[in-house]
C-alpha positions as CSV (number, residue, x, y, z in Angstrom):
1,X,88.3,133.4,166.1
2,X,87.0,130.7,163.6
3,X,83.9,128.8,164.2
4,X,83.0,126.0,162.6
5,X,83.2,121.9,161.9
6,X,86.7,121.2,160.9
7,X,86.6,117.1,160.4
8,X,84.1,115.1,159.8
9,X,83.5,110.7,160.4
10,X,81.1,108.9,158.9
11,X,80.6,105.3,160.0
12,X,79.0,103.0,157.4
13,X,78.6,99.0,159.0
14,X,79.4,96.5,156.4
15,X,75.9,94.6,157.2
16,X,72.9,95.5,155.3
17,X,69.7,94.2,154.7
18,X,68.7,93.5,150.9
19,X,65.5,95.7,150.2
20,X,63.4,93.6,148.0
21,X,63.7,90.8,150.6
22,X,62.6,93.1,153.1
23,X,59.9,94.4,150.5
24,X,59.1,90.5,149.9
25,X,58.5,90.1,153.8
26,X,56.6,93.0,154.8
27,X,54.1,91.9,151.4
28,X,54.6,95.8,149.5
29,X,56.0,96.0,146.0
30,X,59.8,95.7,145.8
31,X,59.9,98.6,143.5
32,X,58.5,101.2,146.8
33,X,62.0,100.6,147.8
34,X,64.6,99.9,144.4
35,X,62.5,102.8,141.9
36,X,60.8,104.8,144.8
37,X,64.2,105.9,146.9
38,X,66.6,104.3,144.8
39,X,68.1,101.9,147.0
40,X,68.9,98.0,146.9
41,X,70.3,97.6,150.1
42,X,70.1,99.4,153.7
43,X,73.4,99.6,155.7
44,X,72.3,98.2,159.4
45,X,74.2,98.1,162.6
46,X,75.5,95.0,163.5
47,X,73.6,93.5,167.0
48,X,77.1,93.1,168.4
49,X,78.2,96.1,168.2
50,X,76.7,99.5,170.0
51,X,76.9,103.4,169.5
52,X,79.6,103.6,172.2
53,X,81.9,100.5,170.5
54,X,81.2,103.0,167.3
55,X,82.5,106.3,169.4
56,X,85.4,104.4,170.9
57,X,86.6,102.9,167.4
58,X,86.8,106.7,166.2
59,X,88.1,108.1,169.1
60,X,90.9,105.5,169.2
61,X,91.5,105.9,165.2
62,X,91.9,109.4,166.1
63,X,94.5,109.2,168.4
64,X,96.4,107.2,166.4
65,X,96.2,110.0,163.8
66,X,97.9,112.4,166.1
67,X,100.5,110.3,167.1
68,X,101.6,109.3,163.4
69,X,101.4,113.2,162.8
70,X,103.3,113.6,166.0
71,X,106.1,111.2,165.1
72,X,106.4,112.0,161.3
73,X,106.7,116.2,162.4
């Protein structure tokens, strides 16, 4: 018997919110956020879209997986 994480997802939105803007806003210095933790942008979620739209779009990407593997074997 094996035990263990076989696959992997990762989700990554294609919205994001530009850190020196948000820097700008909140009045700290832009470099906290660019030199600190080395980012320029922050991936957000999209207001449209929720955690179990997210889970359904991999569940469904999934099953089409199996059947392509299905069909080609």
């Amino acid at each position: 018997m094996q035990i263990g994480i076989d696959k992997m997802g990762l989700f990554t939105p294609n919205t994001y919110l530009d850190l020196v803007m948000l820097a700008n806003a909140r009045g700290v210095d832009p470099d906290k956020y660019t030199i600190g933790i080395g980012q320029d942008q922050m991936a957000i979620a999209p207001s449209v879209k929720t955690v179990s739209q997210w889970r359904l779009t991999r569940l469904l990407k999934c099953w089409m997986m199996i059947i392509v593997i299905q069909l080609v074997y």
